[in-house]
C-alpha positions in Angstrom: 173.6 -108.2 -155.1 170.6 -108.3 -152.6 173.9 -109.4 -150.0 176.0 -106.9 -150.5 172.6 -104.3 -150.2 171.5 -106.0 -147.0 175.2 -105.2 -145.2 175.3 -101.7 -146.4 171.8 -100.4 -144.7 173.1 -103.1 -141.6 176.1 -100.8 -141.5 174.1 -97.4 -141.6 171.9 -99.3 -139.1 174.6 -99.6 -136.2 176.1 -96.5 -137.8 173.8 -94.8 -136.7 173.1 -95.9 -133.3 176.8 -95.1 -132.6 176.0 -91.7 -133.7 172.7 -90.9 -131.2 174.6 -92.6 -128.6 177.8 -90.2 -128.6 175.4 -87.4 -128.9 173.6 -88.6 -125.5 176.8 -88.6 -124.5 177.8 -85.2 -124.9 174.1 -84.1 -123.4 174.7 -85.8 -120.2 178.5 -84.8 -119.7 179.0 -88.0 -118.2 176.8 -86.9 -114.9 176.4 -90.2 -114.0 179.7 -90.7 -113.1 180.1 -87.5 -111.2 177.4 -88.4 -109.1 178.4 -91.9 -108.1 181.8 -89.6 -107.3 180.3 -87.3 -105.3 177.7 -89.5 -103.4 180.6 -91.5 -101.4 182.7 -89.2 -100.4 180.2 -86.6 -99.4 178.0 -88.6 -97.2 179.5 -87.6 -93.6 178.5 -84.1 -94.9 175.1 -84.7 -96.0 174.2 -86.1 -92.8 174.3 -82.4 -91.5 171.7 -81.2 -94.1 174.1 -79.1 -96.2 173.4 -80.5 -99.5 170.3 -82.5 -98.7 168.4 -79.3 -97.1 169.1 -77.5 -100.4 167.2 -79.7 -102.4 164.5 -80.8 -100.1 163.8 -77.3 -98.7 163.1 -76.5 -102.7 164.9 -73.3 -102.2 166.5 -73.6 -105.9 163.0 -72.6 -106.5 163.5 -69.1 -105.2 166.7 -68.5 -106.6 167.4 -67.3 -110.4 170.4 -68.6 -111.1 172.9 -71.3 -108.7 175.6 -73.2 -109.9 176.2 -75.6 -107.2 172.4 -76.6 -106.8 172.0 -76.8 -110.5 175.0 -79.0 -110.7 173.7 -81.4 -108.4 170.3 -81.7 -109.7 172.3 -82.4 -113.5 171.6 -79.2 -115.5 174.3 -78.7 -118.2 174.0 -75.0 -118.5 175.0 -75.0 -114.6 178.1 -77.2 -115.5 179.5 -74.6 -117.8 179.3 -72.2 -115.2 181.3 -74.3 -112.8 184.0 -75.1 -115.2 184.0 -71.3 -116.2 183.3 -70.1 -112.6 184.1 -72.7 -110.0 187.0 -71.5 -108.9 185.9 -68.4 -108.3 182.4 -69.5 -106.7 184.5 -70.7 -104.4 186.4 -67.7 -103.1 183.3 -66.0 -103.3 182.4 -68.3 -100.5 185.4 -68.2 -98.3 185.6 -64.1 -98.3 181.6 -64.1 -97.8 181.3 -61.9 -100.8 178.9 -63.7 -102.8 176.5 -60.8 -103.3 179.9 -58.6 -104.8 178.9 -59.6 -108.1 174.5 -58.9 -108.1 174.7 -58.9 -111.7 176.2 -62.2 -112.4 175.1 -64.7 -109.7 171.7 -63.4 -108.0 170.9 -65.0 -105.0 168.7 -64.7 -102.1 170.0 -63.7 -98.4 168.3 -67.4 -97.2 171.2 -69.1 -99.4 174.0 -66.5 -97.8 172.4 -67.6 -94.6 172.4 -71.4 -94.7 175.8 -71.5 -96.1 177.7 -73.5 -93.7 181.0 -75.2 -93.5 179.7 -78.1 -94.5 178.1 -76.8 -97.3 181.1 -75.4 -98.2 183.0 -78.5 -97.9 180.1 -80.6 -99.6 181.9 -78.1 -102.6 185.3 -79.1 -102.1 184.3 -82.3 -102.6 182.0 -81.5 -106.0 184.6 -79.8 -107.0 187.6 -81.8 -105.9 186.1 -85.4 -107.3 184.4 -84.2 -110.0 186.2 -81.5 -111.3 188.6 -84.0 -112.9 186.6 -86.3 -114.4 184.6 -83.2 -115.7 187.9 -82.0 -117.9 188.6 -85.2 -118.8 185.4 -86.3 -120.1 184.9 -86.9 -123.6 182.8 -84.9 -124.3 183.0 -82.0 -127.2 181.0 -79.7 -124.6 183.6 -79.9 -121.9 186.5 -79.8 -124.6 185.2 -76.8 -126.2 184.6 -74.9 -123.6 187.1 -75.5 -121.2 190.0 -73.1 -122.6 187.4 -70.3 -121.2 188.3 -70.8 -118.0 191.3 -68.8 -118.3 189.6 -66.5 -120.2 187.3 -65.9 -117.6 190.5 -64.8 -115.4 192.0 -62.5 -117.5 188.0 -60.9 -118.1 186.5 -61.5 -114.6 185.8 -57.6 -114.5 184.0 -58.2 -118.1 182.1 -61.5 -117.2 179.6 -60.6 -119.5 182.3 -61.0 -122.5 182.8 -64.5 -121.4 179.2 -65.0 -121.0 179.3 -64.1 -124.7 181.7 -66.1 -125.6 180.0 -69.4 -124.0 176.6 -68.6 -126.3 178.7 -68.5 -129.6 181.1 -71.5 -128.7 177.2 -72.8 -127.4 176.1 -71.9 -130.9 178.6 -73.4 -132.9 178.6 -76.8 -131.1 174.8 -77.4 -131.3 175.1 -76.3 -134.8 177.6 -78.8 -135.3 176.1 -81.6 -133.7 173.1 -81.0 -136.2 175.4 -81.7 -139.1 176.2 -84.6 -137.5 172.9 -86.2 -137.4 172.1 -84.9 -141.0 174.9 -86.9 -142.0 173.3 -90.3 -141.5 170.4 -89.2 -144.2 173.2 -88.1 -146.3 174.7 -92.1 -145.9 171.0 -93.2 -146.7 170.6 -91.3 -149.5 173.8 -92.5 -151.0 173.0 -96.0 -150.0 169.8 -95.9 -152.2 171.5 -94.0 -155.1 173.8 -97.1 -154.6 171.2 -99.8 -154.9 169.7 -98.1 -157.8 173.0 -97.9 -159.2 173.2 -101.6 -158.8 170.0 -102.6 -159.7 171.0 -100.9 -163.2 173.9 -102.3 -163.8 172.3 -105.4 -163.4 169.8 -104.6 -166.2 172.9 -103.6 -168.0 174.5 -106.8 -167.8 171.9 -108.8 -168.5 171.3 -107.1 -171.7 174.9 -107.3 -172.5 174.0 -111.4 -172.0 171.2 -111.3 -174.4 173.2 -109.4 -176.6 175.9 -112.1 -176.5 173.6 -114.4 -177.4 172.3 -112.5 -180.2 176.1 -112.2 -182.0 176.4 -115.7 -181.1 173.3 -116.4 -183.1 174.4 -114.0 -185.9 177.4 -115.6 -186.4 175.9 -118.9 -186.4 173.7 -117.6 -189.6 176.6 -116.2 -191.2 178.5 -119.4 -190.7 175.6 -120.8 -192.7 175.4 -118.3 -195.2 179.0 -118.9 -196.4 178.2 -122.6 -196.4 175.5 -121.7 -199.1 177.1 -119.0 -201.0 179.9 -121.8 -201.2 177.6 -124.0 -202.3 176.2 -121.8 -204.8 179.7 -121.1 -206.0 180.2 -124.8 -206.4 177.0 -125.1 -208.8 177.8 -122.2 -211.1 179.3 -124.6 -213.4 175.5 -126.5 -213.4 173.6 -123.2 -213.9 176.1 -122.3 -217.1 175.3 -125.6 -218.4 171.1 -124.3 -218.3 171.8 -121.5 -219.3 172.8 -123.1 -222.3 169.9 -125.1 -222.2 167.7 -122.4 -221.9 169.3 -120.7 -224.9 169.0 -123.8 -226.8 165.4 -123.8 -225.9 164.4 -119.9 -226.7 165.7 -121.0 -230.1 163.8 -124.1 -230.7 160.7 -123.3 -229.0 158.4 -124.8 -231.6 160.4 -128.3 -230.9 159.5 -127.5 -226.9 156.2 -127.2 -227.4 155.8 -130.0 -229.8 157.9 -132.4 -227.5 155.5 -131.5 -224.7 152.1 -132.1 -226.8 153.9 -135.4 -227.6 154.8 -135.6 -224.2 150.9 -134.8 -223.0 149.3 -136.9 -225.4 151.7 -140.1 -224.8 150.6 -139.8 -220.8 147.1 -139.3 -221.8 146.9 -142.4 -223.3 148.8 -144.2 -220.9 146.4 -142.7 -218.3 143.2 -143.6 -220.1 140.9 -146.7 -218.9 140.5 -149.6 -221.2 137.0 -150.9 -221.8 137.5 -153.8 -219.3 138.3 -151.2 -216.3 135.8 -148.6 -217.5 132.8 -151.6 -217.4 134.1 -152.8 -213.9 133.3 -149.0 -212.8 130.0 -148.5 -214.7 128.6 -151.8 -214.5 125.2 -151.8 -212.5 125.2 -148.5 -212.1 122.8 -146.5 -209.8 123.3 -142.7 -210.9 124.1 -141.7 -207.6 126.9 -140.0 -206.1 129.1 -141.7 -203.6 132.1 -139.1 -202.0 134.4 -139.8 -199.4 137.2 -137.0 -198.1 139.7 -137.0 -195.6 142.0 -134.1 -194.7 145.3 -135.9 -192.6 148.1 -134.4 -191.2 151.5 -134.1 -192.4 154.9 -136.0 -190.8 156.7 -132.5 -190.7 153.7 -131.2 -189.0 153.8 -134.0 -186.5 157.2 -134.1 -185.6 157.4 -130.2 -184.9 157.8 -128.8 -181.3 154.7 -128.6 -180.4 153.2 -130.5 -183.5 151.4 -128.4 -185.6 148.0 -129.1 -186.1 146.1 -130.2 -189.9 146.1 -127.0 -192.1 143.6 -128.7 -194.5 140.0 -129.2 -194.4 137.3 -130.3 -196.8 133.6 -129.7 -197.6 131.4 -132.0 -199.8 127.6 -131.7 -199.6 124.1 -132.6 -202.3 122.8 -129.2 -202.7 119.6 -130.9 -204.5 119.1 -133.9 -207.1 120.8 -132.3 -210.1 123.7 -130.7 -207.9 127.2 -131.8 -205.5 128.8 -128.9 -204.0 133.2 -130.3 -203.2 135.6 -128.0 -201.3 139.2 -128.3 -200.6 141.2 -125.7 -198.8 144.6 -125.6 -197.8 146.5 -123.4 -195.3 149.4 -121.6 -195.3 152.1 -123.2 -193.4 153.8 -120.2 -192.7 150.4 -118.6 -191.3 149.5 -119.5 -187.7 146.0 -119.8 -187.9 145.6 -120.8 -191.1 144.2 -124.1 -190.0 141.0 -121.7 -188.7 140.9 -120.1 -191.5 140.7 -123.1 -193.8 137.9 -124.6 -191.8 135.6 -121.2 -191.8 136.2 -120.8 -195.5 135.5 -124.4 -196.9 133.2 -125.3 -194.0 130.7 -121.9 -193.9 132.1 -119.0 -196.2 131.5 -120.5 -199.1 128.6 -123.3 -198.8 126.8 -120.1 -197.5 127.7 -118.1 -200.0 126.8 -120.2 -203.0 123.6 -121.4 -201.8 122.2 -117.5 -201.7 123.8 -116.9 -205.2 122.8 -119.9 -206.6 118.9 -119.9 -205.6 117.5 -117.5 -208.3 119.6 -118.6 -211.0 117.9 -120.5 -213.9 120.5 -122.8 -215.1 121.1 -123.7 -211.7 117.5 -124.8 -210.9 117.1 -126.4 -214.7 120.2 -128.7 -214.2 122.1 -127.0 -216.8 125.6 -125.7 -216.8 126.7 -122.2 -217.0 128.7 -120.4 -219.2 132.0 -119.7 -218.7 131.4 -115.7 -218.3 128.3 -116.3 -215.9 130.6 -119.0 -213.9 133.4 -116.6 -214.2 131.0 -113.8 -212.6 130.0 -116.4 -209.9 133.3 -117.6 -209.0 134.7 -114.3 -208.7 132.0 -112.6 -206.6 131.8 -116.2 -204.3 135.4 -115.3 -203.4 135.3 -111.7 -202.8 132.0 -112.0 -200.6 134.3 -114.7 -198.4 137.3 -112.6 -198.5 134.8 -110.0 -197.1 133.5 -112.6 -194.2 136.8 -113.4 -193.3 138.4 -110.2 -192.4 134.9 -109.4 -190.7 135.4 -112.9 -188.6 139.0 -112.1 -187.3 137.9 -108.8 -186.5 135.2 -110.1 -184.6 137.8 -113.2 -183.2 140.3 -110.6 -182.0 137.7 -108.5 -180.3 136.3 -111.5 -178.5 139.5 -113.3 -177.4 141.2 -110.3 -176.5 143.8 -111.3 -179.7 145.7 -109.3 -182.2 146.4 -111.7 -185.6 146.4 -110.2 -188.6 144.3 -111.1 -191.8 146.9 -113.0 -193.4 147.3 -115.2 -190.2 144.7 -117.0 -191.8 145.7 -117.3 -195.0 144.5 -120.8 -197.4 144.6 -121.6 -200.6 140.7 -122.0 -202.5 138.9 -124.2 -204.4 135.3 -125.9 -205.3 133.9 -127.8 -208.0 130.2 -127.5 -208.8 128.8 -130.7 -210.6 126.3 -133.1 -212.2 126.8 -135.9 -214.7 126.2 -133.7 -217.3 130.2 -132.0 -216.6 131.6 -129.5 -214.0 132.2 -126.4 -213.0 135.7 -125.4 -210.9 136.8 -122.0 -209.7 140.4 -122.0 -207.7 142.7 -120.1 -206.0 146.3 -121.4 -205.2 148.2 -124.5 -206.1 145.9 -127.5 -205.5 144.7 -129.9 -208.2 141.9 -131.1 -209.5 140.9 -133.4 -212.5 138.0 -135.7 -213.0 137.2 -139.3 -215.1 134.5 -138.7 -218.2 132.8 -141.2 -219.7 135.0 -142.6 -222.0 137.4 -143.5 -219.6 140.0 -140.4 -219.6 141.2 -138.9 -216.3 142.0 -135.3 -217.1 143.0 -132.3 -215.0 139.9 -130.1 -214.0 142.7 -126.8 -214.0 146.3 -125.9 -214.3 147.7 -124.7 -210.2 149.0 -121.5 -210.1 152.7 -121.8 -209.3 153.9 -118.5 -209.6 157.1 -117.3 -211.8 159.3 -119.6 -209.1 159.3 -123.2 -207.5 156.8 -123.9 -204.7 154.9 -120.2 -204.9 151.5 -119.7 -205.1 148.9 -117.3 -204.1 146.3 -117.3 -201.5 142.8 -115.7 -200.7 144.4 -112.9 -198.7 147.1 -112.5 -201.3 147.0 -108.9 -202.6 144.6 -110.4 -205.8 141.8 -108.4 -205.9 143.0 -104.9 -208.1 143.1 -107.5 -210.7 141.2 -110.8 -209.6 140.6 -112.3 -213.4 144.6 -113.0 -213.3 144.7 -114.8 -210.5 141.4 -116.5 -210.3 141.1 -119.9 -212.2 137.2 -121.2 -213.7 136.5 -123.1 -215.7 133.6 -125.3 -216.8 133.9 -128.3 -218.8 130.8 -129.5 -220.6 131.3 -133.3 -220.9 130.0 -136.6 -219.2 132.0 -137.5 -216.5 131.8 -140.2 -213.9 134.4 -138.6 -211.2 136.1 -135.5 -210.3 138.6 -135.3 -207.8 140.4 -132.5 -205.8 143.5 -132.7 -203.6 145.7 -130.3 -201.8 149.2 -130.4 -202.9 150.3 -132.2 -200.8 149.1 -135.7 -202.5 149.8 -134.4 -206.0 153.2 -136.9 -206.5 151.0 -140.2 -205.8 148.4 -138.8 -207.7 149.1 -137.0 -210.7 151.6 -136.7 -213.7 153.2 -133.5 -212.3 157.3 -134.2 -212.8 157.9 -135.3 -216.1 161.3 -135.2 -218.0 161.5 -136.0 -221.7 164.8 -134.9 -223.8 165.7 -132.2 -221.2 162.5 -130.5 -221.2 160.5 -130.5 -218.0 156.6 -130.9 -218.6 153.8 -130.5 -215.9 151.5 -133.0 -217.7 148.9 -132.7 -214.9 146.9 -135.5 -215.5 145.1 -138.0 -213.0 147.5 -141.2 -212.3 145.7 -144.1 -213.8 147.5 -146.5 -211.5 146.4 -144.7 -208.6 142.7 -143.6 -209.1 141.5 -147.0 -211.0 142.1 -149.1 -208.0 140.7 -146.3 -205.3 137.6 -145.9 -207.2 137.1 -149.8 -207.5 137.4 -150.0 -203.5 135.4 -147.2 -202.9 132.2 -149.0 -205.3 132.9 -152.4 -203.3 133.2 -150.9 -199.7 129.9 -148.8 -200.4 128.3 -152.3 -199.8 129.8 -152.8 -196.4 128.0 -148.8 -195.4 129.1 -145.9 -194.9 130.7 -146.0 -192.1 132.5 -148.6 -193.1 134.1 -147.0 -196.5 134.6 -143.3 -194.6 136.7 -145.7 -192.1 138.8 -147.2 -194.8 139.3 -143.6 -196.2 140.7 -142.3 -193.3 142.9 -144.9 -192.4 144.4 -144.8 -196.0 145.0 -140.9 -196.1 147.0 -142.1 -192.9 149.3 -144.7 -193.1 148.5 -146.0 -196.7 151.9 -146.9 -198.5 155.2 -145.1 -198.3 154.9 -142.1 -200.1 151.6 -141.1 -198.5 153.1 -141.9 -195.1 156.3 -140.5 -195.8 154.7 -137.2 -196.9 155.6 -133.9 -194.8 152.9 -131.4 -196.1 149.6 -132.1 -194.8 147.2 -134.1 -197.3 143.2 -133.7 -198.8 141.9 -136.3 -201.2 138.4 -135.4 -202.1 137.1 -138.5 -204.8 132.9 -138.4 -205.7 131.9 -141.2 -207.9 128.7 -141.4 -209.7 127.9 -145.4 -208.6 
C-alpha cells in the first residue's frame, strides 16, 4: 500500500508542474519566440535608430498608452491591442492620422515626429513575422481573444464596445485559469481522502484476519465439544448402571455406613505401629522436636510454557519451650500470583498474627490446650485478620508496581497446627491433609479436607467464606499424646494417605496416615539428625524431588511438613 501511495502524490507532483508551466505559458504569449523573430530580420532597420531610439530615448515614459513600444518591451496588455488593433495602427500610420482617434491611442507630437519609414517598416516586420506566430500560439489568451479582431471592424466607430469586450473575455480567462490551479488542491485532497481510505481498509482487513482466526478457533472448540458430548453419550449406559447403585445405596444406607466403619477400622489397624516399630522411634528419646519441610515443584508445572513457578510454601518455627507453630499453604493453580500469596500468608500473615493473639492468653503461657470454642474463636479471628492483611498487601503491591491483579489472584488454600506433646491444635482452610502419630503407635488424620459437593473442589481464603466462616472453617483440637503430626498439600496425599479406597462398591475416604510411608521417613529423619542439620534438610529436599515414581511422576506441586518429638 505505502507503493501505490508513493506514485499517486508522484503523479500530482509532475501534475502539477505541468500545470504552472502551461500557465507561464499563457502569461508570456510565447514572446520569446517573437523576439528572436523580430531581432533578425529587423536589424538593417535598427541601425537607423527607429526602434532602438524608442526605447533608449525612454520616450514610452512620456506616453500613456503605445502598442508598438509596449509590444517590444513584452507587455501582454499591449499584445491584445495589436491583435485587436494592428491592422489598423498601421493605417493610422500610412495616412498620418494617428491623432484621429485622441480618445483611444493618446500620444505625444515627439512620437508623430520621429515616426520615420523605418520605424514604420521596423512594424511591418513586428507585424509581418510575428503576427503569425502570435495567432498560432497556444495560448488560451491569443485563442480567446482573437475572434475580436473582426469585431473590432465591424465596431471601429464604437472601440470602446470592444474595449469592453476584451475586460470581460479578460475576466473570464483569469477567472478560469484560477480554477485551474485550485484544481491541483482538489487532486490533493482526494489523494489524502484516498490514503485514509486505504489505511482503513487495511484495519478492516486485518480484523477480518483475526476474525478468521477466531472462527477457526471456534470451530476447533466445537469440534471438541462433539467429541465429548459423544463421549458422554457413550457412557450413559455407565451412569444408568450408578444410578442404580446409588439407589441401591439410599436404601441400605445403614449397610454403607457400617461397611465403611469396617472399612476405617480394618485400615486403622493395618496402619498402626507394632511395639517393635514404635520402640525403634521412642527409644533414647530426647523430648525435643526435630521438623524438616520442603515445598517442590510440580512436573506439569515444569513442563508448562514458561514453567510455572512452586505455588506451595511452608512455615515451621518454636514459638517457646512448650510450643511449635507448622504452616502449609497451597496456591491456586488457576491464580497467577498465588505463589505470592502463599508465601505472605504462611511466611508473615499468620506467624504474625498468632504470636500477638497468643501472648496474653493463659493456656497458652501454662502449656495447656484450649478448648475447642476458644480454638475455634482463635482460628477464626487468625484467618479473618490475614484475609484483612492480604487485600491491604495487594492493594499496596498494585500501587507500588504500577499493577492491577485482583484479590483472588492470590488465592491459597490454609492451614496450621499448633502443638506440644501433650496433643494438637489444627485450624484449616481448603483441601490439604494433615494427621499425626500418638503414643500408642496410631497415625490418624488431624481433619477431614474440604472437597466440596464435586471431585477436585475446594475452597480458598479469598473464597466468598466469611457471611458464614464456621461452615467452611475446619478446628479442631485433639487432646492426646502424640509423637508426630504431619501436614501436606494435596498434592502428596496418594503416597501418603489412605484417600481412595473401594470395598463392595462403596468408595471410602479413610484418611488415615500410610504406615508404609511415614514409619520408614521418620526412622531416617531420627538417624540423619546425627549426621546435622544440614545434612537431613538436604536429604529432605532431594527426596520431595526425585524420590520414587509417584512422587516424581506427580503434576501438582508437593508440601510435606513431618515434626517428630526425638
Amino acid at each position: 500500500m505505502s507503493r501505490i501511495i508513493f506514485n499517486y502524490l508522484l503523479f500530482v507532483f509532475f501534475l502539477g508542474v505541468n500545470i504552472t508551466a502551461q500557465n507561464s505559458s499563457i502569461n508570456k504569449v510565447d514572446s520569446v519566440v517573437l523576439e528572436n523573430n523580430i531581432q533578425p530580420k529587423n536589424r538593417k532597420f535598427t541601425s537607423k535608430d527607429s526602434v532602438s531610439n524608442l526605447i533608449h530615448n525612454k520616450l514610452n515614459s512620456k506616453v500613456e498608452f503605445n502598442p508598438i513600444n509596449a509590444f517590444i518591451l513584452k507587455n501582454s496588455d499591449s499584445i491584445l491591442t495589436i491583435i485587436i488593433y494592428g491592422k489598423d495602427t498601421i493605417n493610422l500610420v500610412k495616412n498620418d492620422r494617428l491623432f484621429t482617434y485622441n480618445n483611444f491611442l493618446k500620444p505625444i507630437d515627439s512620437i508623430s515626429q520621429l515616426w520615420n519609414n523605418d520605424v514604420f517598416d521596423s512594424i511591418k516586420v513586428v507585424l509581418n513575422n510575428s503576427f503569425e506566430k502570435i495567432f498560432k500560439s497556444k495560448s488560451k489568451i491569443i485563442k480567446s481573444i482573437d475572434p475580436l479582431s473582426t469585431d473590432y471592424i465591424s465596431n471601429k466607430k464604437e472601440p470602446h464596445k470592444v474595449i469592453e469586450k476584451v475586460n470581460v473575455e479578460k475576466e473570464a480567462i483569469n477567472n478560469k485559469e484560477g480554477w485551474d490551479k485550485s484544481w491541483i488542491f482538489i487532486i490533493l485532497g482526494f489523494g489524502v481522502i484516498l490514503i485514509l481510505v486505504l489505511k482503513k481498509y487495511k484495519q478492516f482487513k486485518n480484523k477480518i484476519v483475526l476474525l478468521k482466526k477466531e472462527i477457526v478457533a471456534l470451530n476447533e472448540e466445537k469440534t471438541v465439544l462433539h467429541s465429548k458430548i459423544k463421549s458422554l453419550k457413550g457412557r450413559e449406559k455407565d451412569y444408568k448402571d450408578l444410578g442404580k447403585v446409588k439407589n441401591i445405596s439410599v436404601h441400605n444406607i445403614n449397610n454403607i455406613d457400617e461397611t465403611r466403619i469396617k472399612v476405617i477400622g480394618k485400615l486403622q489397624t493395618k496402619n498402626t505401629l507394632d511395639s517393635s516399630q514404635l520402640k525403634k522411634l521412642t527409644d533414647e528419646q530426647e523430648n525435643r522436636w526435630l521438623t524438616v519441610a520442603h515445598s517442590a515443584i510440580g512436573k506439569s508445572h515444569l513442563q508448562a510454557t514458561p514453567p510455572i513457578p512452586c505455588q506451595d510454601n511452608n512455615y515451621f518455627e518454636t514459638l517457646n519451650d512448650n510450643w511449635q507453630l507448622a504452616i502449609v499453604c497451597d496456591g491456586a493453580g488457576s491464580a497467577k500470583m498465588s505463589h505470592f500469596g502463599s508465601k505472605l500468608i504462611s511466611n508473615n500473615a499468620i506467624p504474625s498474627n498468632l504470636r500477638n493473639a497468643l501472648s496474653n492468653l493463659k493456656w497458652y503461657k501454662n502449656g495447656e490446650l484450649p478448648s475447642n470454642k476458644e480454638w475455634k474463636n482463635l482460628g477464626v479471628t487468625i484467618f479473618k485478620e490475614t484475609y484483612s492483611n492480604l487485600i491491604s498487601w495487594v492493594k499496596k503491591h498494585n500501587k507500588q508496581n504500577n499493577t492491577n491483579y485482583s484479590f483472588n489472584d492470590f488465592a491459597s488454600t490454609v492451614m496450621f497446627s499448633l502443638y506440644n506433646s501433650k496433643g494438637v491444635a489444627v485450624a484449616n482452610i481448603g483441601d490439604g491433609r494433615g494427621g499425626y502419630l500418638n503414643t500408642s503407635g496410631e497415625l490418624k488424620p488431624l481433619f477431614t479436607p474440604f472437597g466440596g459437593d464435586e471431585s477436585n473442589a475446594t475452597i480458598f481464603i479469598t473464597s466468598p467464606i466469611w457471611e458464614n466462616p464456621n461452615k467452611f472453617i475446619q478446628t479442631d483440637v485433639i487432646e492426646e499424646k502424640i509423637l508426630a503430626i504431619f501436614l501436606l498439600s494435596d498434592g502428596m496425599e496418594k503416597v501418603t494417605f489412605e484417600c481412595s479406597n473401594l470395598t463392595d462398591d462403596i468408595f471410602t475416604d479413610a484418611n488415615i496416615p500410610f504406615k508404609k510411608f511415614f514409619f520408614p521417613v521418620l526412622s531416617k529423619i531420627k538417624s540423619l539428625d546425627n549426621e546435622g542439620e544440614g545434612k537431613l534438610k538436604d536429604e529432605w529436599k532431594s527426596f520431595l524431588e526425585s524420590g520414587n515414581d509417584a512422587i516424581i511422576n506427580e503434576s501438582d506441586d508437593k508440601t510435606l511438613l513431618v515434626s517428630f518429638l526425638k
